[in-house]
C-alpha positions, 0 to 999 in steps of 0.5 A: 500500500505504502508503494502504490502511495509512494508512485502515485505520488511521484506520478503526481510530482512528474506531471506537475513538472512537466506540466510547468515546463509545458506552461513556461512561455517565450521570454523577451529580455528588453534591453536595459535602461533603454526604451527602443522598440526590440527585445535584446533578447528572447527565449524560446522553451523546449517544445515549442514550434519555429516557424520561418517566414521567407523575405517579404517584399513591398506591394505596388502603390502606384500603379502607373509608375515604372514596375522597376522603380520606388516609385512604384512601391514608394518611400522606405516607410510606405515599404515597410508598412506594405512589407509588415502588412504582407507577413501579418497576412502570411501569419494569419493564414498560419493561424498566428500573429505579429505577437508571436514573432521572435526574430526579425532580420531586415534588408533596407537599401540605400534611399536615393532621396537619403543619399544613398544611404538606408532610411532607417527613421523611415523604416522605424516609423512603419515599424513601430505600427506593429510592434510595442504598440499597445495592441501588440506589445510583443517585441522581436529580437532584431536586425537592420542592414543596408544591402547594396540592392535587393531583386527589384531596383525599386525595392527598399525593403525585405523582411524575414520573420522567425514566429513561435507557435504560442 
C-alpha cells in the first residue's frame, strides 16, 4: 500500500513538472535602461514550434509608375508598412500573429532621396505600427542592414520573420 502511495505520488510530482515546463512561455529580455522598440533578447522553451517566414517584399502603390522603380512601391516607410502588412497576412493564414514573432532580420537599401544611404527613421516609423504598440506589445529580437540592392531596383525593403507557435 505504502508503494502504490509512494508512485502515485511521484506520478503526481512528474506531471506537475512537466506540466510547468509545458506552461513556461517565450521570454523577451528588453534591453536595459533603454526604451527602443526590440527585445535584446528572447527565449524560446523546449517544445515549442519555429516557424520561418521567407523575405517579404513591398506591394505596388502606384500603379502607373515604372514596375522597376520606388516609385512604384514608394518611400522606405510606405515599404515597410506594405512589407509588415504582407507577413501579418502570411501569419494569419498560419493561424498566428505579429505577437508571436521572435526574430526579425531586415534588408533596407540605400534611399536615393537619403543619399544613398538606408532610411532607417523611415523604416522605424512603419515599424513601430506593429510592434510595442499597445495592441501588440510583443517585441522581436532584431536586425537592420543596408544591402547594396535587393531583386527589384525599386525595392527598399525585405523582411524575414522567425514566429513561435504560442
Amino acid at each position: 500500500m505504502i508503494q502504490v502511495r509512494i508512485g502515485a505520488a511521484m506520478l503526481m510530482a512528474g506531471m506537475l513538472v512537466a506540466g510547468s515546463a509545458m506552461a513556461q512561455d517565450i521570454v523577451r529580455h528588453k534591453i536595459p535602461n533603454s526604451d527602443f522598440p526590440i527585445a535584446q533578447a528572447v527565449e524560446i522553451p523546449a517544445g515549442k514550434t519555429t516557424v520561418y517566414l521567407s523575405g517579404a517584399i513591398p506591394s505596388v502603390v502606384d500603379e502607373q509608375a515604372d514596375r522597376s522603380s520606388v516609385a512604384a512601391f514608394g518611400d522606405t516607410t510606405t515599404q515597410t508598412v506594405s512589407v509588415l502588412e504582407s507577413i501579418e497576412k502570411t501569419l494569419e493564414r498560419l493561424d498566428l500573429t505579429m505577437g508571436d514573432v521572435v526574430k526579425m532580420q531586415v534588408f533596407l537599401v540605400g534611399d536615393p532621396e537619403n543619399g544613398g544611404r538606408m532610411d532607417f527613421d523611415g523604416f522605424m516609423e512603419g515599424y513601430t505600427q506593429f510592434f510595442g504598440t499597445e495592441e501588440q506589445p510583443n517585441l522581436p529580437s532584431r536586425s537592420v542592414v543596408q544591402v547594396a540592392g535587393l531583386a527589384n531596383p525599386g525595392f527598399l525593403v525585405e523582411i524575414e520573420v522567425t514566429a513561435v507557435r504560442p
